[in-house]
C-alpha positions in Angstrom: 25.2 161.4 143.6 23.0 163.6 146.0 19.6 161.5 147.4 16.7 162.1 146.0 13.6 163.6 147.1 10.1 162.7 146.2 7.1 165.3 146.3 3.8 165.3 145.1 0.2 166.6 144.7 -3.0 165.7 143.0 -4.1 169.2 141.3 -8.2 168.9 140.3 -7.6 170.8 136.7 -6.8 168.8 133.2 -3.4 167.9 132.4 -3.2 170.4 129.9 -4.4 174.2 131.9 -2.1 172.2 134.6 1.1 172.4 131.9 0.5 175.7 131.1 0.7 176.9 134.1 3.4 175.4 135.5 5.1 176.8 132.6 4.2 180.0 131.7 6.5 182.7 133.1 3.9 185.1 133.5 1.7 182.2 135.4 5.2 181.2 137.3 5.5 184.7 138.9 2.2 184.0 140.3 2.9 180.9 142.6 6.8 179.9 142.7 7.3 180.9 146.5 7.0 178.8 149.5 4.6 181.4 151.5 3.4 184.6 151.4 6.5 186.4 152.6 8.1 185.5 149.8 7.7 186.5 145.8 8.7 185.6 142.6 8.8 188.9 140.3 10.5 187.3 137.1 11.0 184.2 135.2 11.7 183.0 131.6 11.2 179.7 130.2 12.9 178.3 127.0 10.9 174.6 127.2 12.8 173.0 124.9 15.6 170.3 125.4 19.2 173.5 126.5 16.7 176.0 126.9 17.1 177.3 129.7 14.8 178.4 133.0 15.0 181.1 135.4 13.1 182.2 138.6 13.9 184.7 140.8 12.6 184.7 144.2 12.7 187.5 147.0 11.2 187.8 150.3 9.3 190.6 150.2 10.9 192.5 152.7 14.1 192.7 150.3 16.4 191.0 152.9 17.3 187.7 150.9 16.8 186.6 147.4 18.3 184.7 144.5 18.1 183.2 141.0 16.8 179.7 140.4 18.5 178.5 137.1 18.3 175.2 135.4 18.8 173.9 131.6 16.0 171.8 130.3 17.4 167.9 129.7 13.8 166.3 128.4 10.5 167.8 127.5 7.4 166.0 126.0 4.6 168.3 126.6 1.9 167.9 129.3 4.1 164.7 130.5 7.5 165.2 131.8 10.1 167.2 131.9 13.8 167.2 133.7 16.9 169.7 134.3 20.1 170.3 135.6 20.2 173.0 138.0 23.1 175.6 138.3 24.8 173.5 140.8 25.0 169.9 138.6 21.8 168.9 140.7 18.9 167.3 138.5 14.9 167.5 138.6 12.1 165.7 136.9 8.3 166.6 137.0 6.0 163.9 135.6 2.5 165.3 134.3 -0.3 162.1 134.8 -3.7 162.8 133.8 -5.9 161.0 136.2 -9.9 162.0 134.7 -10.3 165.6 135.3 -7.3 166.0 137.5 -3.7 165.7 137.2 -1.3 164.2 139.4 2.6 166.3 139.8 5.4 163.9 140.5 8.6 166.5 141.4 12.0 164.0 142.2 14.9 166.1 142.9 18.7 165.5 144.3 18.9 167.1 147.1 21.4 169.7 147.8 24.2 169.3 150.5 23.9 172.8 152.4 20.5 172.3 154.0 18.9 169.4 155.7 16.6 166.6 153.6 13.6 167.2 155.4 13.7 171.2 155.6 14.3 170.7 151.1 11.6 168.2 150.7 9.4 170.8 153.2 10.2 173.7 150.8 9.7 172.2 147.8 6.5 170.8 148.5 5.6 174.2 150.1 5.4 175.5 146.5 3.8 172.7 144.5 1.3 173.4 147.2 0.9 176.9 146.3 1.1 176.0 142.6 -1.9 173.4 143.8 -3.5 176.4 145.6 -3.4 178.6 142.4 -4.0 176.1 139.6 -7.3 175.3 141.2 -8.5 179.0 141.7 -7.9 180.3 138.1 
């Protein structure tokens, strides 16, 4: 089993505009990238225990890009959700209403190509940008 790696961010929006953002594919599109050289110009979401997810991301200058893919394991609206990603690695995202704000737990195993620190870096790289969005919509 792969380590795991812990990120998190306190968004100031309700649990529920928080949800539906982090889920909506047409709201995805919006903030799934790291930074601004980057874009995500597609994803689909079937949220719903072997439905499946798909991002893809590109840097805008066309040189690089792949497909993020993943099969829902657990979902209980505006609380938690988990996959399996292409690659047998797994993902939660806990959902905690905290007043008007809402706290976003991501643990993930970490992959074995890159190093821990440069994964947990990237990842939290785009909850911030999620963070960055959620708040200014």
């Amino acid at each position: 089993m792969n380590n795991r790696i812990n990120i998190n961010a306190n968004i100031n929006a309700p649990v529920a505009k928080v949800w539906k953002l982090y889920t909506d594919p047409i709201h995805i599109t919006q903030w799934n990238f790291a930074n601004d050289d980057w874009k995500c110009p597609a994803a689909t979401v079937d949220l719903r225990p072997g439905g499946k997810h798909t991002a893809r991301m590109e840097a805008k200058d066309g040189s690089f890009g792949f497909d993020f893919k993943a099969i829902y394991d657990e979902v209980i609206i505006t609380e938690k959700m988990s996959y399996t990603m292409a690659d047998g690695r797994q993902a939660e995202i806990i959902f905690k209403e905290n007043g008007d704000s809402t706290q976003i737990t991501i643990n993930f195993d970490a992959e074995e190509m890159n190093p821990q620190e440069m994964q947990q870096q990237g990842w939290q790289a785009i909850l911030n940008n999620f963070k960055k969005y959620a708040e200014a919509v």
